[in-house]
C-alpha positions in Angstrom: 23.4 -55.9 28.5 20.8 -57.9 26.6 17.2 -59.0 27.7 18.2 -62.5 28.0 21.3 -61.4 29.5 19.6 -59.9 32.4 17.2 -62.6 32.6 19.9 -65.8 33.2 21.1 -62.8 36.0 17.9 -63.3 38.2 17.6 -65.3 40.7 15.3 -68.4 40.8 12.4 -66.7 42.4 12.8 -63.2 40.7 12.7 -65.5 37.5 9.2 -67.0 38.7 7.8 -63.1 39.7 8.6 -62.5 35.9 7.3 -65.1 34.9 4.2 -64.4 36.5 4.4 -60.9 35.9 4.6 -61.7 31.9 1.7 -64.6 32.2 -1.2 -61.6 34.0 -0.1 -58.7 32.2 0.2 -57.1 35.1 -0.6 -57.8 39.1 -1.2 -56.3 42.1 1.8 -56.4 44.5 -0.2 -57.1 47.4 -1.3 -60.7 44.9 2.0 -60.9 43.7 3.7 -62.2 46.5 0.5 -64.3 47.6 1.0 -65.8 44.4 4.3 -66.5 44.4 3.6 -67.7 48.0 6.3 -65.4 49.6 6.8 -63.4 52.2 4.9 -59.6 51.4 8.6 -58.5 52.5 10.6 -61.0 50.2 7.4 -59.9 47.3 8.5 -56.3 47.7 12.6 -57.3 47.5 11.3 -59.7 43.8 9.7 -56.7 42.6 12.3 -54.5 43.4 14.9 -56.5 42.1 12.9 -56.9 38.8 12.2 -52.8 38.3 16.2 -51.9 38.4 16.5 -54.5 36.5 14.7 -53.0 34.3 12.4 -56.2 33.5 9.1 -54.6 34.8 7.6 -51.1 35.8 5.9 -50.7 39.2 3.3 -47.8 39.6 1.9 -46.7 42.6 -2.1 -47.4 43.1 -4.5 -48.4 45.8 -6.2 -51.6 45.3 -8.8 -52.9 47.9 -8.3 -49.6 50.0 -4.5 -49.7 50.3 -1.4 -48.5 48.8 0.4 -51.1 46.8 1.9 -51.2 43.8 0.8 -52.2 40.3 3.3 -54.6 38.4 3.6 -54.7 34.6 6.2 -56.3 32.2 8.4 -53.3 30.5 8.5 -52.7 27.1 10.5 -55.3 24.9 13.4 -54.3 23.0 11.3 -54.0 19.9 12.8 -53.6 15.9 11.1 -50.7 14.1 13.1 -51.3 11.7 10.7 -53.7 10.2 8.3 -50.8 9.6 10.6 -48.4 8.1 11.6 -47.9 3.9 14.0 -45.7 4.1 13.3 -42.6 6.4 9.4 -43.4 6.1 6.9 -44.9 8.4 5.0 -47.5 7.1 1.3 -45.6 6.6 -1.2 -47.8 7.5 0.7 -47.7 11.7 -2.7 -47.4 13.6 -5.0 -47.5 10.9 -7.8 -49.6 11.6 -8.8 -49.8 7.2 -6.4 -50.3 4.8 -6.1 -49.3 1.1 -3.8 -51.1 -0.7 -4.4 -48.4 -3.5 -3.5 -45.4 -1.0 -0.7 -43.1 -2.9 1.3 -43.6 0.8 1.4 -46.9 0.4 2.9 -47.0 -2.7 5.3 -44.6 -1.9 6.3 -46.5 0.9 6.4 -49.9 -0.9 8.8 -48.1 -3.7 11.0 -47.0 -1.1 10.9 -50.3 0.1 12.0 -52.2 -2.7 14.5 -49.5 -3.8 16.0 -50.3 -0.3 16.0 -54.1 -1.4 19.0 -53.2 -4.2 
């Protein structure tokens, strides 16, 4: 099943815990629900909900001096592929300089373009 497929499956309030989940970055469970201005027993169902649904992780922390949990989006469905030629990595993947004259790059930019044909 696709992301956006499991998405148009959430309820109305599950989609607004995303949403706010996606918009922090990441939120206390404990704000969560204040924010969402639930229920901290209908916070703990949205954020259930959205972790087997595989939309968000939820680690355990403490925050203020008690156990909650700490909710961040999950990784996206992301295409490598984009940063492939052939079987190679593109070489400049972390690199904070790059040089456009590197041997690594060229390589890669030959594979590249053979790839094109």
């Amino acid at each position: 099943m696709s992301a956006s497929e499991i998405e148009s499956d959430l309820s109305a309030d599950e989609r607004a815990g995303l949403e706010l989940i996606r918009e922090t970055g990441g939120i206390h469970q404990s704000d969560f629900w204040k924010e969402l201005d639930v229920s901290s027993r209908k916070g703990s169902r949205i954020a259930e909900s959205l972790e087997e649904a595989g939309v968000i992780r939820r680690e355990d922390t403490v925050y203020e001096g008690h156990n909650t949990y700490y909710l961040e989006p999950a990784p996206r469905d992301l295409d490598f592929s984009l940063l492939m030629a052939g079987d190679m990595l593109s070489p400049f993947i972390g690199e904070e300089e790059v040089d456009a004259q590197a041997d690594a790059f060229s390589q890669w930019m030959m594979n590249l373009a053979y790839e094109e044909h």
